[in-house]
N, C-alpha and C positions, 0 to 999 in steps of 0.2 A: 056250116055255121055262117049269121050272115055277119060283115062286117059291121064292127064299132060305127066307123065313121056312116056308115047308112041302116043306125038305127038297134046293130047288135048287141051283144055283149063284149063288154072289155076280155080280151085275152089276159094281161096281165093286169092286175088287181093292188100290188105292191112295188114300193120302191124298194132297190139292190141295198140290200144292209153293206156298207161297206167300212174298211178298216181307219180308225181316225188316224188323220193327218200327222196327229201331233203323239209318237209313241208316247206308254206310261212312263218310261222311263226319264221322259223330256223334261218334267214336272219341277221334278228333285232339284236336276242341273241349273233349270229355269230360274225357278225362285233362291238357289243358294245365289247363282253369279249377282239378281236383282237386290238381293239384301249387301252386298257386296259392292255394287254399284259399277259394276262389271259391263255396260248395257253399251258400251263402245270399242273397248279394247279389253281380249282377253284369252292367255293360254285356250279355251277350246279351241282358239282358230287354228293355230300351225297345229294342234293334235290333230283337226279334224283335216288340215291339208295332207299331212304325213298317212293316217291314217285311208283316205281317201284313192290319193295316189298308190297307197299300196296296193289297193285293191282292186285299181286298175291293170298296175303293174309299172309305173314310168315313175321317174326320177324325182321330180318337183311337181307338187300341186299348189294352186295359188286363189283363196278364195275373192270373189268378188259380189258387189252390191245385185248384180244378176248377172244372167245369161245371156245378155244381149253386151254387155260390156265385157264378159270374158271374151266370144269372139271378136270385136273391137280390139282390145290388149293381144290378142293371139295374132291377129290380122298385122298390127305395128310391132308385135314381137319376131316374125319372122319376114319384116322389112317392107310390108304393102305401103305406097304410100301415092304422093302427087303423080296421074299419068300413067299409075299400073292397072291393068288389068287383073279381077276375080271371075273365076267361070265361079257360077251359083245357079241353081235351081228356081225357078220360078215357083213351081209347084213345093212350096214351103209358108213358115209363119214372116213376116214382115223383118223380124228380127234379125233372121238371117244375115239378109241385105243391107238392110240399116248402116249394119257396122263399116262394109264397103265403103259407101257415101260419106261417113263421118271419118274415115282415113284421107277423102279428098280422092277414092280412088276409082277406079269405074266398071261396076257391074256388067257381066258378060252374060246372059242368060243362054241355058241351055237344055234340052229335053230331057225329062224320064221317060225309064223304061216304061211301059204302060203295065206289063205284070210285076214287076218292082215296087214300082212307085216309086223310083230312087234315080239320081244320075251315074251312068254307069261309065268306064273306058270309051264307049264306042260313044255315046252320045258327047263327050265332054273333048276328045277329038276333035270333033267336025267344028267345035271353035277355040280353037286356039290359036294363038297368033305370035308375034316375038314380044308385045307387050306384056303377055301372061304370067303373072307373079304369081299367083295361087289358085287354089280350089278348096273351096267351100263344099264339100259332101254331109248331106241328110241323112243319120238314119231315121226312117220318115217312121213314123208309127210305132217304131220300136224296132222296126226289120233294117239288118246293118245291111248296106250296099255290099254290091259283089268289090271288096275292098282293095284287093291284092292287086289285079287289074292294072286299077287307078294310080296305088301306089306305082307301078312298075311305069305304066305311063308317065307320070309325073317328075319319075327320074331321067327319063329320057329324056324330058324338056326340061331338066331344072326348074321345076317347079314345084312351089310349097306345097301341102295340103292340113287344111285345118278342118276336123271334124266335129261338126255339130251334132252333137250326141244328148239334147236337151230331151228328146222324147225314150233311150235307149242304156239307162242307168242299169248293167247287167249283161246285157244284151252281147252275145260273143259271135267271134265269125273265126273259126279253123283254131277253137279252143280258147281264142284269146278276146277278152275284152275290148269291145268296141273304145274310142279313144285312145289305144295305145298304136295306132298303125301309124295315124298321120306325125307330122312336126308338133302339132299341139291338138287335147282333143276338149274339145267346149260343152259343160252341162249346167244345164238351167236348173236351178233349185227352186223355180218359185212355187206357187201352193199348189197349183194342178197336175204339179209332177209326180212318179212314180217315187221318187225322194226329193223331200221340201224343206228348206226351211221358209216356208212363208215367200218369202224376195228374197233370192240368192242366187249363186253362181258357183262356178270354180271350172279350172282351166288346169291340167295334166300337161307334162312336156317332161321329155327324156336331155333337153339340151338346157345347159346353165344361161346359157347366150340368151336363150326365147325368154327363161323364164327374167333374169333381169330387166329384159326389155322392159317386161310385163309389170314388173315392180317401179320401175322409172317411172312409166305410165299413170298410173293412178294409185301406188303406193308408198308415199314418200318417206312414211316413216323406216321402212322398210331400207332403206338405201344406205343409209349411215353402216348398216351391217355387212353389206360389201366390203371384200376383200379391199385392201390398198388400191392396187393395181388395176381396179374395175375401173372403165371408163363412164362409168354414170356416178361415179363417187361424188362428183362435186355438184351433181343435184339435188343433195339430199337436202338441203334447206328447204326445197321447192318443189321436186318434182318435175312433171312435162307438163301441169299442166291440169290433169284429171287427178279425181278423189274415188276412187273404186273397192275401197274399204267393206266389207260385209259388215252387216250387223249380228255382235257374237252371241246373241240368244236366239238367232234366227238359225245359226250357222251349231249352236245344241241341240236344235230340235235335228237338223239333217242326222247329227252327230248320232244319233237316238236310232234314227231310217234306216242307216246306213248298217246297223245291228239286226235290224232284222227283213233288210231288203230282199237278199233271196229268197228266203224262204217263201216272203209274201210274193215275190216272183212267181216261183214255184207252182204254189197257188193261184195264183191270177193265168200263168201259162196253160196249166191244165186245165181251168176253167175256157180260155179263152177257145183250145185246142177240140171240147168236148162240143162248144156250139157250131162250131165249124163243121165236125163231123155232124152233127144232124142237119145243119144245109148242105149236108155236101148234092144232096139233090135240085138244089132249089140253082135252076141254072141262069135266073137273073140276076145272080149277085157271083160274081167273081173274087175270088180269094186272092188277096196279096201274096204274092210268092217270096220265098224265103228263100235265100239263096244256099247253094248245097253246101254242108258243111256249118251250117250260122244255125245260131237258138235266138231267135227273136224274142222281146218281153211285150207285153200284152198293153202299155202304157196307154192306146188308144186302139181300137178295134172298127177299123175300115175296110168297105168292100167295096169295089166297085160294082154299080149298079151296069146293067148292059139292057138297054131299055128293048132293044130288038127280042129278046127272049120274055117278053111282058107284053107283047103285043105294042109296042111303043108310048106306054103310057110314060107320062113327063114323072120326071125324079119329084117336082114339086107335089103332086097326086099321092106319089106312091108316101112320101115322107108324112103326109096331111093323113093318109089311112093307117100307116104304122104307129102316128102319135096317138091318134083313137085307139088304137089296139093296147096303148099303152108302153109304148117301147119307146125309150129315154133316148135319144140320139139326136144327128143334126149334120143336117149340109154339110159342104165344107168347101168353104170361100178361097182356099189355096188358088194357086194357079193363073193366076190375074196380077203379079207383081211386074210383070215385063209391060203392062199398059198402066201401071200405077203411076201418078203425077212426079213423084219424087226420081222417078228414074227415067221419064218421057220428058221432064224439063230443064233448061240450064239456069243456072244464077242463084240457086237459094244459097249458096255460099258464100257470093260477093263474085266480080269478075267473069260471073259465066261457071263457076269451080262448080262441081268436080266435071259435070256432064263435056263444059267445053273448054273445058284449061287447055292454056298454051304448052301446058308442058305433056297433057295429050297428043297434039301433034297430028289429030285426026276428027273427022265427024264422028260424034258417037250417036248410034242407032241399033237402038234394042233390036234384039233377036226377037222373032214372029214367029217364025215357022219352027212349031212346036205343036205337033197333031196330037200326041200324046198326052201334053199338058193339059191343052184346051178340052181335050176328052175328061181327063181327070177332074178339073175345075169343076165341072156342071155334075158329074155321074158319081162324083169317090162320095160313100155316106159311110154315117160312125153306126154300124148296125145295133150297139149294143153298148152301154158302162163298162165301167171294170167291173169284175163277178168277182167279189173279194169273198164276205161272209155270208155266202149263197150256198145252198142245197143244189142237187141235181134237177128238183122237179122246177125251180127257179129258172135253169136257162131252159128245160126242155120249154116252157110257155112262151120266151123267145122266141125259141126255132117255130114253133107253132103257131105264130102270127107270122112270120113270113109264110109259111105254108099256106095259111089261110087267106095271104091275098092272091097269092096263086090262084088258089080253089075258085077264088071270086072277081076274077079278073076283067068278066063281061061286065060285071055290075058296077065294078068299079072305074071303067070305062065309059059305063051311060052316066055315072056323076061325073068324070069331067065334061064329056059334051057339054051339061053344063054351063059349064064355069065360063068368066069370060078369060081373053090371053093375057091380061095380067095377073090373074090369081094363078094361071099354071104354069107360067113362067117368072117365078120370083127370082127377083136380083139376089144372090149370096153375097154380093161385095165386095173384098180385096182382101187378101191376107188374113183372114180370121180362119181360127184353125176348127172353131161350131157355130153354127149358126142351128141352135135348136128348133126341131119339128115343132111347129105351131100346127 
């Protein structure tokens, strides 16, 4: 068959029916709070924190306006602040790190595994230092890092660990849900998640201490209800500072997800499980590995490409033939945060803070040497959608345009000759978690 891109026919012909964002159930809840005037504060929040947290399994959940401010709140909940070090992963969304920098504290980059795609024990080692306040662990794609590991390392050095569980809502490792290993575990709720409320957050924690912090932080009104004896009592007029409030009709539609999250797991899992096995031949695309013991959720579906098994054609090619073929997916800009501005310069905070504060006490210089990463950056592609309200004959046309650039490899090689080396070399850019096949 010849390829799309020189002239064939499209492999796939339709878009992935997939399940709306916003359950039926959300409607109801929706429009009674708004007749109500409920659209700021309202009982569904602690039901959906109580509820939430149950379900992870930890003590306190505490929603917020997103996911990038939960890790923030978790990061000053369990004491990061002027002068500490976070080991973080490069190969992540922006987000991650973000929150670091806005502690005033300073990003430590470090490598994934390459069949991971995650930081493990052994890689988060190799930088640690007496500055090291915590670690920030991905599960990147939905696959929980080999967890235990970490944890046990991290005891070793007294050191926190806060999990960013933004792509991994479900996702278990040795029966238990992702988020309940670390000190606090962080999930994003915004619209692209596998549960949304549109902009949203929430942050899990087994200890009363992290979670007050987290309330001082950006929830004032919350503080008055502290015991007597709580030492942040007397900020309740004010706070620290930040407003981290969720929006409680954003935080009904999660409420709505979160009833039928598994299940649509379930389905997204064995979907995702059945494309894999029809490439299990297809030897230029490498499978994320799952670590033994962990059920990964299917939030985002990546493979690494391995260009040497394709005759070396460039990722940019193979992406530009798979869009002709019809297959919805996209680069994936990770992997580039340890050369990104905000963490290669000092003074956006005033004084030189966070990169060269005095109360660092040292030059700070990103970590480079990350072969694994730099691999990742250019090679990791999203091969496929979520397969939500899809048939069988739906992915099989998937696996079938991989196959078929297989089959047509020579041809596809005389169109990039082609090309000039800007078109087969396209920049993906920093921190974007798609950069759609054009």
């Amino acid at each position: 068959m010849k390829l799309a891109l020189l002239g064939g026919e499209k492999t796939i012909t339709k878009a992935p029916a997939i399940f709306p964002i916003v359950p039926d159930a959300a409607y109801k809840t929706v429009e009674e709070m708004m007749k109500k005037g409920a659209i700021s504060m309202s009982p569904v929040t602690k039901n959906f924190e109580e509820k939430f947290a149950n379900y992870i399994g930890r003590e306190y959940g505490l929603c917020m306006c997103n996911g990038t401010t939960s890790i923030q709140s978790a990061l000053f909940a369990v004491g990061v602040g002027t002068g500490d070090e976070v080991i973080v992963p490069s190969f992540t969304f922006w987000a991650t790190v973000g929150p670091v920098v806005a502690c005033n504290a300073i990003p430590v980059f470090a490598d994934v595994d390459l069949e991971l795609q995650t930081l493990t024990a052994e890689t988060i080692e190799k930088v640690i230092t007496p500055k090291t306040k915590a670690i920030i662990i991905v599960h990147t794609w939905g696959t929980p890092c080999e967890i235990e590991p970490i944890i046990e390392l991290a005891k070793k050095h007294n050191i926190k660990v806060v999990e960013d569980c933004s792509h991994a809502h479900g996702a278990t490792y040795h029966g238990k849900k992702v988020g309940s290993f670390g000190d606090v575990g962080c999930f994003s709720l915004q619209g692209s998640k596998i549960l949304s409320a549109g902009e949203g957050g929430i942050l899990v924690t087994d200890s009363k201490e992290y979670y007050e912090r987290a309330c001082a932080l950006g929830h004032y009104e919350r503080i008055d209800g502290f015991s007597p004896d709580s030492e942040y009592k007397k900020f309740a007029g004010t706070g620290l500072g930040f407003k981290h409030r969720a929006n409680p009709l954003g935080i009904a539609i999660a409420d709505a997800g979160l009833d039928v999250l598994d299940e649509r797991n379930e389905i997204r899992n064995n979907h995702g499980k059945l494309l894999e096995s029809l490439l299990a031949d297809v030897d230029f695309l490498k499978l994320q590995r799952t670590p033994d013991n962990a059920e990964r959720v299917y939030a985002y579906h990546y493979m690494r490409y391995v260009p040497e098994n394709l005759k070396n054609l460039s990722v940019t090619t193979l992406c530009k033939a798979l869009a002709a073929e019809g297959v919805a997916g996209g680069t994936c800009g990770y992997g580039r945060l340890h050369k990104a501005p905000l963490y290669t310069e000092s003074g956006m905070f005033g004084n030189g803070c966070p990169l060269a504060c005095p109360h660092y006490g040292k030059e700070y210089k990103p970590n480079t040497d990350m072969p694994n990463t730099e691999i990742l950056a250019i090679n990791d592609i999203m091969i496929a959608p979520r397969f939500e309200n899809v048939g069988r004959e739906f992915i099989e046309e998937y696996a079938l345009a991989y196959h078929k650039i297989a089959e047509n490899i020579d041809d596809l090689l005389e169109y990039e000759e082609k090309l000039n080396k800007e078109e087969k070399t396209k920049d993906l850019g920093i921190g974007r978690s798609i950069n759609s096949f054009k």
